[in-house]
C-alpha positions in Angstrom: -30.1 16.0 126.9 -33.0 16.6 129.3 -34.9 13.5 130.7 -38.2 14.8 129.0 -36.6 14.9 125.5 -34.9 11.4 126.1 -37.9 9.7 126.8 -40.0 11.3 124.5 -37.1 10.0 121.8 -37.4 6.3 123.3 -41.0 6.6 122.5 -41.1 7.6 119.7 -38.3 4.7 118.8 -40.6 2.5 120.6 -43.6 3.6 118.4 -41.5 3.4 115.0 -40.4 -0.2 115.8 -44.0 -1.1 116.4 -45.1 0.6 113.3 -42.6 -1.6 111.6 -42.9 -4.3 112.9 -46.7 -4.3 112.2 -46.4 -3.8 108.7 -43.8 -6.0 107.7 -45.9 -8.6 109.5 -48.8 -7.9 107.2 -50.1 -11.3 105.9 -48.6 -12.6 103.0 -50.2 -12.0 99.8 -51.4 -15.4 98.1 -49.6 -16.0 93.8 -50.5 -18.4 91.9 -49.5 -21.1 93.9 -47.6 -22.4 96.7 -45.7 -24.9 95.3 -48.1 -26.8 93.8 -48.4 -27.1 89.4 -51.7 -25.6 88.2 -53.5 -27.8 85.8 -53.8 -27.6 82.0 -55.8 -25.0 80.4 -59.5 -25.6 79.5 -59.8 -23.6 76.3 -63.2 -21.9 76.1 -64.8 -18.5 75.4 -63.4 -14.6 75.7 -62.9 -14.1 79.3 -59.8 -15.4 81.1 -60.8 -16.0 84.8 -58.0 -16.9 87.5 -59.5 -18.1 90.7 -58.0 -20.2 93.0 -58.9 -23.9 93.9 -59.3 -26.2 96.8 -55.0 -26.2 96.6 -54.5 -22.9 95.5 -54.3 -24.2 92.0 -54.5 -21.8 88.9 -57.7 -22.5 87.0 -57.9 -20.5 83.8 -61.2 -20.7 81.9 -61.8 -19.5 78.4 -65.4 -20.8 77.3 -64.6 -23.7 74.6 -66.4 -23.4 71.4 -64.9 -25.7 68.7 -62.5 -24.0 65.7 -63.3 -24.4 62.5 -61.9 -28.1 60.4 -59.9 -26.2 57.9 -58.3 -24.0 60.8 -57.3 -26.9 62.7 -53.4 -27.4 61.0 -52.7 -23.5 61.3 -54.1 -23.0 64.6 -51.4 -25.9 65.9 -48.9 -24.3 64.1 -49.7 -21.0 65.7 -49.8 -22.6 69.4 -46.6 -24.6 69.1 -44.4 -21.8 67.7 -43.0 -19.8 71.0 -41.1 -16.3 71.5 -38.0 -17.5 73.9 -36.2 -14.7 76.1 -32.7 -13.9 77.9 -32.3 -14.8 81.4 -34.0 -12.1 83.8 -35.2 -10.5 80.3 -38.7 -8.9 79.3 -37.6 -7.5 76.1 -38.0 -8.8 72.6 -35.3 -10.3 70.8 -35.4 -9.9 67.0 -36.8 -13.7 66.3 -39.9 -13.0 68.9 -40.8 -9.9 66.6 -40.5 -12.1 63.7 -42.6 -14.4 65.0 -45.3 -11.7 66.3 -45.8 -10.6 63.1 -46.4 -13.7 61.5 -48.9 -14.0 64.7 -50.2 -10.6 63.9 -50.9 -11.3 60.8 -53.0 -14.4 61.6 -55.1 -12.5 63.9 -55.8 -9.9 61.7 -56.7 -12.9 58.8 -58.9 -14.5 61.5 -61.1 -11.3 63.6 -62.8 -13.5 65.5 -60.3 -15.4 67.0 -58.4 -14.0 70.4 -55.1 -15.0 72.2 -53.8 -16.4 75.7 -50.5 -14.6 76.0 -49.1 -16.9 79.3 -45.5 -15.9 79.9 -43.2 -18.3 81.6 -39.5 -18.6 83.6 -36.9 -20.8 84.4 -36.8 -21.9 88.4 -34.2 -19.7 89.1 -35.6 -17.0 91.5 -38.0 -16.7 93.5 -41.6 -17.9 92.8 -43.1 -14.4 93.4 -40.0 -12.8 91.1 -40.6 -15.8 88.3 -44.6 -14.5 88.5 -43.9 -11.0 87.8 -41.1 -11.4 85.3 -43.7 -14.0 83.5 -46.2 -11.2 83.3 -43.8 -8.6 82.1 -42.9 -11.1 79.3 -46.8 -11.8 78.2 -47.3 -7.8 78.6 -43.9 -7.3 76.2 -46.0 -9.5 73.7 -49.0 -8.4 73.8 -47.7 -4.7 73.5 -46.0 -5.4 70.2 -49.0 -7.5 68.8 -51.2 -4.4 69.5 -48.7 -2.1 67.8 -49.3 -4.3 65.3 -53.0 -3.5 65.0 -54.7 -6.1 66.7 -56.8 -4.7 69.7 -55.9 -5.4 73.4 -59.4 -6.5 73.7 -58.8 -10.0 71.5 -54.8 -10.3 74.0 -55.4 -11.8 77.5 -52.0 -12.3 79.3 -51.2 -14.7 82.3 -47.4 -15.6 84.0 -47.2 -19.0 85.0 -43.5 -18.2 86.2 -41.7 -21.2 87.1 -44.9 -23.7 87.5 -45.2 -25.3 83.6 -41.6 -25.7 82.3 -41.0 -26.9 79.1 -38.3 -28.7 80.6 -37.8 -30.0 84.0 -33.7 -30.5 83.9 -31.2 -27.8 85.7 -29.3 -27.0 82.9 -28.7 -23.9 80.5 -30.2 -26.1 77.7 -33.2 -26.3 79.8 -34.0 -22.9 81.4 -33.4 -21.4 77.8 -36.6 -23.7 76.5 -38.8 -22.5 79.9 -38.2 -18.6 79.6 -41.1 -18.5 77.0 -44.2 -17.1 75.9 -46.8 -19.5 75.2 -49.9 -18.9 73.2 -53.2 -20.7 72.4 -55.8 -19.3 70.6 -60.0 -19.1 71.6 -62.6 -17.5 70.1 
């Protein structure tokens, strides 16, 4: 080869390599956190608003107004009962549609209540993997609630990947209770 043509390709390597090097420096986008747990909810009002704190903690607001008394026993029963998934799963197993419906149906009784839809992982994975897979659990529930006639408008979602575990332990019998769904209920 020519010396013009070499150099020109030893630029253009040169140039490449820079490029590359450029973008896969790009600064790191911020998740939910950086190691550190969020803290609990404050139930309030309609809109879900994730901002970050003084230690890049997750606050998520819903403006509080009080349920009604004679809702109180069915709205706990709603909030404790979870949909559990399969390791590295998004998809519904046949007891999470079960218990949709039953959620569905609620909903539909009760039009001016809405749902939190916060979808969850065990600590296996990364933390940016467990945040995505979390969302793609809350979105596979919130999906199927709306194909069940409840408007996407009354469904917010959120992933808390690994940062709330039901259960702290490193064990199957653990990771099984933390890849969840979670819901609570605001009007």
């Amino acid at each position: 080869m020519g010396k013009k043509v070499m150099t020109g390709l030893v630029a253009m390597a040169f140039v490449c390599a820079c490029l590359f090097f450029i973008t896969s420096c790009a600064k790191k986008q911020v998740g939910i956190s950086e190691g550190v747990k969020p803290p609990a909810e404050v139930v309030k009002e309609e809109v879900v608003v994730v901002k970050e704190g003084p230690k890049k903690e997750v606050v998520v607001e819903i403006e509080e107004k009080k349920l009604p008394p004679e809702l109180a026993a069915q709205v706990a029963e709603f909030e404790a009962e979870n949909i559990y998934f399969d390791f590295d799963k998004s998809n519904l197993k046949p007891e999470a549609e079960k218990n949709l419906k039953k959620k569905a149906a609620f909903l539909r009784f009760n039009p001016s209540l809405s749902v939190l839809i916060a979808g969850n992982c065990d600590n296996r994975g990364t933390e940016e993997y467990n945040l995505a897979l979390g969302e793609r659990r809350a979105a596979s529930a919130k999906k199927y609630v709306m194909a069940l006639g409840i408007s996407g408008d009354r469904i917010k979602t959120i992933s808390y990947g690994e940062l709330r575990p039901a259960d702290p332990a490193n064990n199957e019998v653990a990771w099984a209770l933390n890849r969840r769904d979670t819901f609570k209920l605001f009007q």
